[in-house]
PASEBA-1860 file (N, C-alpha, C; in nm, 3 decimals):
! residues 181
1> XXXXXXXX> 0.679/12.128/17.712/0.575/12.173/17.804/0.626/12.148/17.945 ~ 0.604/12.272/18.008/0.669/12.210/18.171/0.573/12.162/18.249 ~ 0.585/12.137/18.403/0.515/11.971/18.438/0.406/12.062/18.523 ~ 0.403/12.179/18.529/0.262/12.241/18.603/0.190/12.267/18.484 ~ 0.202/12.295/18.338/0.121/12.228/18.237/0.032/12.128/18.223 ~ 0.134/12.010/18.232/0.117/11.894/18.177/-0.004/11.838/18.348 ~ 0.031/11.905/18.469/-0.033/11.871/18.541/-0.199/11.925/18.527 ~ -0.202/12.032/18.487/-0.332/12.103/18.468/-0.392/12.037/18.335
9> XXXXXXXX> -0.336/12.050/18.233/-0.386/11.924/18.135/-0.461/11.804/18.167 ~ -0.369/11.691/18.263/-0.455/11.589/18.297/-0.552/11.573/18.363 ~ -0.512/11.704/18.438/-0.680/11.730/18.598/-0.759/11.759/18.461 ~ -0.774/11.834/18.372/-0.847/11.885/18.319/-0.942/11.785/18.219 ~ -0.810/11.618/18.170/-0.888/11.512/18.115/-0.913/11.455/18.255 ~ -0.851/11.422/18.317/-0.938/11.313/18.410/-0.810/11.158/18.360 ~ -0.769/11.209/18.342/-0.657/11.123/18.285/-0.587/11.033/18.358 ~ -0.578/11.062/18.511/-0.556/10.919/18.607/-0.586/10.788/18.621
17> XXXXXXXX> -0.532/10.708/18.583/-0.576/10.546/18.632/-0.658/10.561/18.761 ~ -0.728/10.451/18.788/-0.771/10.399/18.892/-0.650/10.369/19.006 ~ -0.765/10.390/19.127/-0.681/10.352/19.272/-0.683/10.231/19.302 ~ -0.543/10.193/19.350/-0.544/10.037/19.413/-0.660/10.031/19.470 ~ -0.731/9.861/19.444/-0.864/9.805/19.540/-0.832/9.810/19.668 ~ -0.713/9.813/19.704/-0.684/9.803/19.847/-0.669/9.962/19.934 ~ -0.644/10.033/19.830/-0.660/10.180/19.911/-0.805/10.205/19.893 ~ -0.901/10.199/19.790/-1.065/10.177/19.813/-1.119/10.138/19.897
25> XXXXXXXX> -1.045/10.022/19.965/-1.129/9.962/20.066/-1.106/9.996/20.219 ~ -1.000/10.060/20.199/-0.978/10.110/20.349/-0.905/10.261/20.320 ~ -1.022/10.386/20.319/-0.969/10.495/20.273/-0.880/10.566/20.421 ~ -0.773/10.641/20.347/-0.731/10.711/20.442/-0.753/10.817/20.505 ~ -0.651/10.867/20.570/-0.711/11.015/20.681/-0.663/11.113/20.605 ~ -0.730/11.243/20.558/-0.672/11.347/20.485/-0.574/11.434/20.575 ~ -0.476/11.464/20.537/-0.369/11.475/20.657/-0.373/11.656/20.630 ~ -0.367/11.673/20.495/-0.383/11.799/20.467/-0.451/11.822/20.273
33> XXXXXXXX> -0.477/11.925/20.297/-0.554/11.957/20.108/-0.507/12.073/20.092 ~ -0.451/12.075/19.977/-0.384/12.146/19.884/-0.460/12.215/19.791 ~ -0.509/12.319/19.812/-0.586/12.423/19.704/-0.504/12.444/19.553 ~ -0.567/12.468/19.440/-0.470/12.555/19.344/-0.511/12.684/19.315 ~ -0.444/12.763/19.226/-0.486/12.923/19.189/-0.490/12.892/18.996 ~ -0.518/12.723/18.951/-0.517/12.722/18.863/-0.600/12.574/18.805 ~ -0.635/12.601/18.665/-0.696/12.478/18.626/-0.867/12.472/18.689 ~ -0.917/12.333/18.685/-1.052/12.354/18.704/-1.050/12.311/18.850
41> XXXXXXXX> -1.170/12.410/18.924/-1.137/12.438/19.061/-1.185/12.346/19.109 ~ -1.243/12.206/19.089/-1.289/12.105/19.196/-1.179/11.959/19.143 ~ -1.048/12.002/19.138/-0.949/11.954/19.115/-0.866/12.004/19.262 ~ -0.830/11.944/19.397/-0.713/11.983/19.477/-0.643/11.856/19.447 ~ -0.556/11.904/19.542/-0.467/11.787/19.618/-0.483/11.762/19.701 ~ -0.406/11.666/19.782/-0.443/11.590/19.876/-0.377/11.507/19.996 ~ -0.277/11.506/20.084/-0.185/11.398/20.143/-0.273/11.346/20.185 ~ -0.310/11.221/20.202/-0.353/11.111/20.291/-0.227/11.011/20.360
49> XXXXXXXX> -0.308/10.956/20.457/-0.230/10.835/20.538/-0.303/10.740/20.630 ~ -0.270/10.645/20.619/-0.320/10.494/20.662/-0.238/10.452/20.760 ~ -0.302/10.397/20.885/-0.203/10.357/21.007/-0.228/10.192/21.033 ~ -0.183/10.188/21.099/-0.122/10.046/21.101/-0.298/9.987/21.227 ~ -0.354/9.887/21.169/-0.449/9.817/21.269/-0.460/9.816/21.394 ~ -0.328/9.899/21.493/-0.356/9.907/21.583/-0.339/10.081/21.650 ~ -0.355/10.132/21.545/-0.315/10.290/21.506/-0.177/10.347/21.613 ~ -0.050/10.226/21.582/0.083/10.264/21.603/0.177/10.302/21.515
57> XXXXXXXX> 0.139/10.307/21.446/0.248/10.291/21.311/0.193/10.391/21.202 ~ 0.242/10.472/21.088/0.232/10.545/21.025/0.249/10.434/20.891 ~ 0.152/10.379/20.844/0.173/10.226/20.727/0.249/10.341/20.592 ~ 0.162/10.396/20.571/0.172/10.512/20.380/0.110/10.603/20.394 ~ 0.136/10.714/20.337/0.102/10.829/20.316/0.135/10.858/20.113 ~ 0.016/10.934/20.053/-0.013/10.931/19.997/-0.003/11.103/19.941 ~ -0.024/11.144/19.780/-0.022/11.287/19.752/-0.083/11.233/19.615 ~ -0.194/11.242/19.596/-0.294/11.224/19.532/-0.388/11.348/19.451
65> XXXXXXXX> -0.444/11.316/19.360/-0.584/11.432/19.330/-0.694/11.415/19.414 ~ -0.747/11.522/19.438/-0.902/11.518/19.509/-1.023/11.546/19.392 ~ -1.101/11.469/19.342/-1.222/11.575/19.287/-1.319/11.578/19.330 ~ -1.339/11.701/19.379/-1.477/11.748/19.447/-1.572/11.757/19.411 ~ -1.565/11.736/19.296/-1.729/11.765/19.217/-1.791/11.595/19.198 ~ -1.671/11.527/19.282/-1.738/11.317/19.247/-1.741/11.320/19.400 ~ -1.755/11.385/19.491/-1.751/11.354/19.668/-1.581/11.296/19.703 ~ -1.537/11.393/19.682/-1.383/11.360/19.703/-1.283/11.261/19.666
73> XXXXXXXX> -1.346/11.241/19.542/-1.267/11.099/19.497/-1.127/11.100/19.497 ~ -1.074/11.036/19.536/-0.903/11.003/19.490/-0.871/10.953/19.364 ~ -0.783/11.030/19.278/-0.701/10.978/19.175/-0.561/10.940/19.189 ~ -0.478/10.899/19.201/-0.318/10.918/19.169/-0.295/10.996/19.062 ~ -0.161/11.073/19.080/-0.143/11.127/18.948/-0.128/11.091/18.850 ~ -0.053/10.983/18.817/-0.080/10.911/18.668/0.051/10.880/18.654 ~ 0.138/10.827/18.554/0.234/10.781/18.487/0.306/10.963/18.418 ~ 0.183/11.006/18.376/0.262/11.097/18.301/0.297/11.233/18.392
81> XXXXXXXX> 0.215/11.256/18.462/0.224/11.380/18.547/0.360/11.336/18.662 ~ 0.357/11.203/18.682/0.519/11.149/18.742/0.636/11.168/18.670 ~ 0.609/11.141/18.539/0.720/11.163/18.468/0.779/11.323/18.466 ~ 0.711/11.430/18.521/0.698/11.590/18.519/0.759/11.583/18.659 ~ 0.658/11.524/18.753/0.693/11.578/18.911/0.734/11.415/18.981 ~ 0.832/11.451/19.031/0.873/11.320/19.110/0.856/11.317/19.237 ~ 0.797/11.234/19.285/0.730/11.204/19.425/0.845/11.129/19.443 ~ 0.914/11.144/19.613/0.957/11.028/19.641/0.930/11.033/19.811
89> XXXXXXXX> 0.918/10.921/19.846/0.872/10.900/19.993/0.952/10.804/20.092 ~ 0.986/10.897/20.172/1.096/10.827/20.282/1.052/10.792/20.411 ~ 1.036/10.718/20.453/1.044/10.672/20.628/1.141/10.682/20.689 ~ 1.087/10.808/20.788/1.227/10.819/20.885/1.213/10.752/20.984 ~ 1.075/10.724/21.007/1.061/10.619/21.191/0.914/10.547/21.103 ~ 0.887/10.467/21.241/0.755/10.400/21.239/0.649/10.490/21.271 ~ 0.651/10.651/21.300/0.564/10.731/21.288/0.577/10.845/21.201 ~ 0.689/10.885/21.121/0.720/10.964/21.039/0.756/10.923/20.872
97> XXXXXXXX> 0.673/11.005/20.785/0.712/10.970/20.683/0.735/11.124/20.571 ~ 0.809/11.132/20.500/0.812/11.236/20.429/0.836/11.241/20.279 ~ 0.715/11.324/20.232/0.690/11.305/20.105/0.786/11.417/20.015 ~ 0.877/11.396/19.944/0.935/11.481/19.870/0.864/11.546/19.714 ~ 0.858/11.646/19.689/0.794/11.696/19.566/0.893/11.766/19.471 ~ 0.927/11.715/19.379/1.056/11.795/19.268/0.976/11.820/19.162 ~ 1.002/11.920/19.087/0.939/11.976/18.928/0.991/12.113/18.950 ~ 1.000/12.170/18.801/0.997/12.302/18.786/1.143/12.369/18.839
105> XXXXXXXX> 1.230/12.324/18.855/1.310/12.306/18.906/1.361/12.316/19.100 ~ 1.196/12.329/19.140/1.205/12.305/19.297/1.197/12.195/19.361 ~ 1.243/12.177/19.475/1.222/12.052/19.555/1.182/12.070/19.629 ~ 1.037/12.066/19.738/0.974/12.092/19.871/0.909/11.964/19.898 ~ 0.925/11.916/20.081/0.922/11.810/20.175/0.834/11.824/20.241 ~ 0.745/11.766/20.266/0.580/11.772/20.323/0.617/11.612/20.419 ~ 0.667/11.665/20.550/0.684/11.546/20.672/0.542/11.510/20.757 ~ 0.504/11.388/20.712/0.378/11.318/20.803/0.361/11.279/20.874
113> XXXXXXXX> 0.372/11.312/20.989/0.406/11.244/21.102/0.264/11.175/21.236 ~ 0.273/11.059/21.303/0.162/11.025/21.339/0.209/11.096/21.496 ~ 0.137/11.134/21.595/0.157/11.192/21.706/0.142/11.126/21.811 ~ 0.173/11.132/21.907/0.117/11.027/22.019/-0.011/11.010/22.071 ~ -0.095/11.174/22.063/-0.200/11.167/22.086/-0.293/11.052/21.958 ~ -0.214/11.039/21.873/-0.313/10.955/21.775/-0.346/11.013/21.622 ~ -0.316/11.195/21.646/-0.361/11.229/21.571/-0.242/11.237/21.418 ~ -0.266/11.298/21.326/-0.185/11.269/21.215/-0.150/11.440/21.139
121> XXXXXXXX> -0.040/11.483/21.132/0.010/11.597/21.103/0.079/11.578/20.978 ~ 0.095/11.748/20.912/0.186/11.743/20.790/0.321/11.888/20.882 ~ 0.414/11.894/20.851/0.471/11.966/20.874/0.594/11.983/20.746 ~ 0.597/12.117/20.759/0.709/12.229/20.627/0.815/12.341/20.717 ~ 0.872/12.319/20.618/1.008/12.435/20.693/0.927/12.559/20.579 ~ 0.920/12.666/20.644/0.796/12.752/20.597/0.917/12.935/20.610 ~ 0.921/12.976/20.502/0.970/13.135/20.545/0.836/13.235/20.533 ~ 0.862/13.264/20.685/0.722/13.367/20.668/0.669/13.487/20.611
129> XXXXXXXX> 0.589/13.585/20.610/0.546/13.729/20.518/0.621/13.806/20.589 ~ 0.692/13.803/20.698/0.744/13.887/20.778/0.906/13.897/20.788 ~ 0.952/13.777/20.708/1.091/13.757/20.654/1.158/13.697/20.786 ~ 1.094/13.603/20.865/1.149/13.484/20.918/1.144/13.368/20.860 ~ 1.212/13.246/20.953/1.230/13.131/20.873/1.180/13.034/21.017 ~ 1.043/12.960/20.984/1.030/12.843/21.102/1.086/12.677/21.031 ~ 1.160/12.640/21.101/1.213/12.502/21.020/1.084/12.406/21.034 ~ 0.994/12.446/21.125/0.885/12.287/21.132/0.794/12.387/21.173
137> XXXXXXXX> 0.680/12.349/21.074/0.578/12.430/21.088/0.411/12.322/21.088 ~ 0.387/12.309/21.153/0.223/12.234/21.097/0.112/12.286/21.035 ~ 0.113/12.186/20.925/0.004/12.251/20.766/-0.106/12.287/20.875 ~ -0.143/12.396/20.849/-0.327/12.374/20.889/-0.421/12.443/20.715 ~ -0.351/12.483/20.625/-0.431/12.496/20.500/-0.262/12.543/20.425 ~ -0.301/12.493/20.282/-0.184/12.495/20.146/-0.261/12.509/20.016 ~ -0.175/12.609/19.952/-0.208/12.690/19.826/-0.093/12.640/19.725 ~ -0.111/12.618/19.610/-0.019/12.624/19.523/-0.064/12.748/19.444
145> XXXXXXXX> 0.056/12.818/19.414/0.056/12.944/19.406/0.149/12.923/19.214 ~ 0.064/12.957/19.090/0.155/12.945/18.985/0.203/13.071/18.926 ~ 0.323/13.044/18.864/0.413/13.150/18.846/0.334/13.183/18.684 ~ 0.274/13.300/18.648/0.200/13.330/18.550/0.242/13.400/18.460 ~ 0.261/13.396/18.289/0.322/13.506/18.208/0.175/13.503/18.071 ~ 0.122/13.621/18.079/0.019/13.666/18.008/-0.128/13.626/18.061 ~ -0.081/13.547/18.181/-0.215/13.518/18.253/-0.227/13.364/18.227 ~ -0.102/13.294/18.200/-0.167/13.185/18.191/-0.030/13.054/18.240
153> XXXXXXXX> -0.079/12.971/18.350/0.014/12.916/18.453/0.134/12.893/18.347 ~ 0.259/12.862/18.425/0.355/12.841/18.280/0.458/12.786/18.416 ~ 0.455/12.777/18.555/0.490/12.762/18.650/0.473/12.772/18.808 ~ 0.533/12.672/18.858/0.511/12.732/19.014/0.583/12.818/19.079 ~ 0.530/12.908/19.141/0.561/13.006/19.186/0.629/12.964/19.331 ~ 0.543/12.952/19.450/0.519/12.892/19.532/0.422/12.818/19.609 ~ 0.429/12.753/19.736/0.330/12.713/19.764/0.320/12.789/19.914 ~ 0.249/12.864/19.919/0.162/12.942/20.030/0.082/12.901/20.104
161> XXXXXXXX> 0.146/12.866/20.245/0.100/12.833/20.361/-0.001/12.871/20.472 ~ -0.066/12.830/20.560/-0.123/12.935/20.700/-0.041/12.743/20.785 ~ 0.043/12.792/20.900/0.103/12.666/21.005/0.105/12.729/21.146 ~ 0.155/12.633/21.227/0.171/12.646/21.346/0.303/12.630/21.418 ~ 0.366/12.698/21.448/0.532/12.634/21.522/0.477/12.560/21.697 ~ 0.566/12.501/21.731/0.610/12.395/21.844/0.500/12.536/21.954 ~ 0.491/12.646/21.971/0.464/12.705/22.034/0.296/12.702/22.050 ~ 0.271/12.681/21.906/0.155/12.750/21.875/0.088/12.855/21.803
169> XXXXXXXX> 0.182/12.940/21.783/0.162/13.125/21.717/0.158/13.063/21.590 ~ 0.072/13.082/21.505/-0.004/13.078/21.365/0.111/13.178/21.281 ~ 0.116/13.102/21.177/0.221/13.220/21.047/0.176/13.145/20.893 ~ 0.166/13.293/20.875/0.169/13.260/20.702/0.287/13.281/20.618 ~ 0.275/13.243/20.544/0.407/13.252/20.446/0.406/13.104/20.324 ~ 0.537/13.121/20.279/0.587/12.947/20.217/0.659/12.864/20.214 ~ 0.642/12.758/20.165/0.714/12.651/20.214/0.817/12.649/20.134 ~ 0.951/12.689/20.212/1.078/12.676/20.172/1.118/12.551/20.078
177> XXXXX> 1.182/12.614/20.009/1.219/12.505/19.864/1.369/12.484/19.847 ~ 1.409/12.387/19.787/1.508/12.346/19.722/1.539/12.384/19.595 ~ 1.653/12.444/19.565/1.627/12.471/19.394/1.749/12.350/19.340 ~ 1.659/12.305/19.227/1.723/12.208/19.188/1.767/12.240/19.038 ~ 1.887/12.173/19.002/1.974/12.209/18.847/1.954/12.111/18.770
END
């Protein structure tokens, strides 16, 4: 079974452990939410991130389940849906952090970065509908988009963007991937 299966499976039990008491007690900032085109629809995703007590520092950032139908609860994905998709998370500074996503044989980088104004961004190297390429784009809404045979998910396709470049000018398109062997 491949791991956008096995992911729709568990949204579908509810199959996540519980969240650390310590991310309960001090929830984070939703940095961006991740729609799907599959599975049961008050299932998204989610980046969150937590800053440091004196809101200098970018502490963790997070890629979690959302369920909407409990008032936005957070799940982690679980043990098994990790074993499918590998999260891994790098700190490049004390305000940047970037979440890597592998499965299916793609790899795509969702960079979190805290801003000076205070506020908290996701940014993607994004190729647009128009057959350009912006290397840093800021999430403002994300789709996972699954790759379908008889109508029924069997993969990801892509993940389909709306961002912003350094300028400002709004583009749709997706977030450039890695193909991995």
């Amino acid at each position: 079974m491949n791991w956008i299966l096995s992911v729709v499976a568990l949204a579908l039990a509810g199959a996540a452990p519980k969240v650390k008491d310590s991310v309960q007690a001090a929830p984070g900032t939703e940095v961006v939410r991740v729609k799907r085109d599959f599975g049961k629809p008050h299932f998204d995703l989610a980046i969150d991130a937590w800053l440091s007590a004196d809101a200098t520092r970018l502490d963790e950032a997070r890629l979690w389940w959302v369920n909407t139908a409990e008032q936005d609860r957070r799940k982690p994905l679980g043990p098994m849906v990790e074993r499918m998709v590998k999260l891994r998370y790098h700190r490049s500074s004390s305000r940047s952090l970037t979440i890597t996503v592998t499965g299916d044989g793609k790899e795509f980088a969702f960079v979190v970065e805290l801003a000076e104004s205070g506020e908290l961004h996701a940014f993607v190297a994004i190729d647009t509908e128009d057959g350009h390429h912006v290397p840093r784009c800021r999430l403002s809404a994300a789709r996972l988009i699954a790759h379908r045979v008889l109508g029924l998910p069997v993969g990801l396709a892509r993940v389909a963007v709306t961002c912003s470049d350094a300028g400002g000018t709004s583009h749709k398109g997706q977030v450039r991937h890695r193909e991995i062997t």
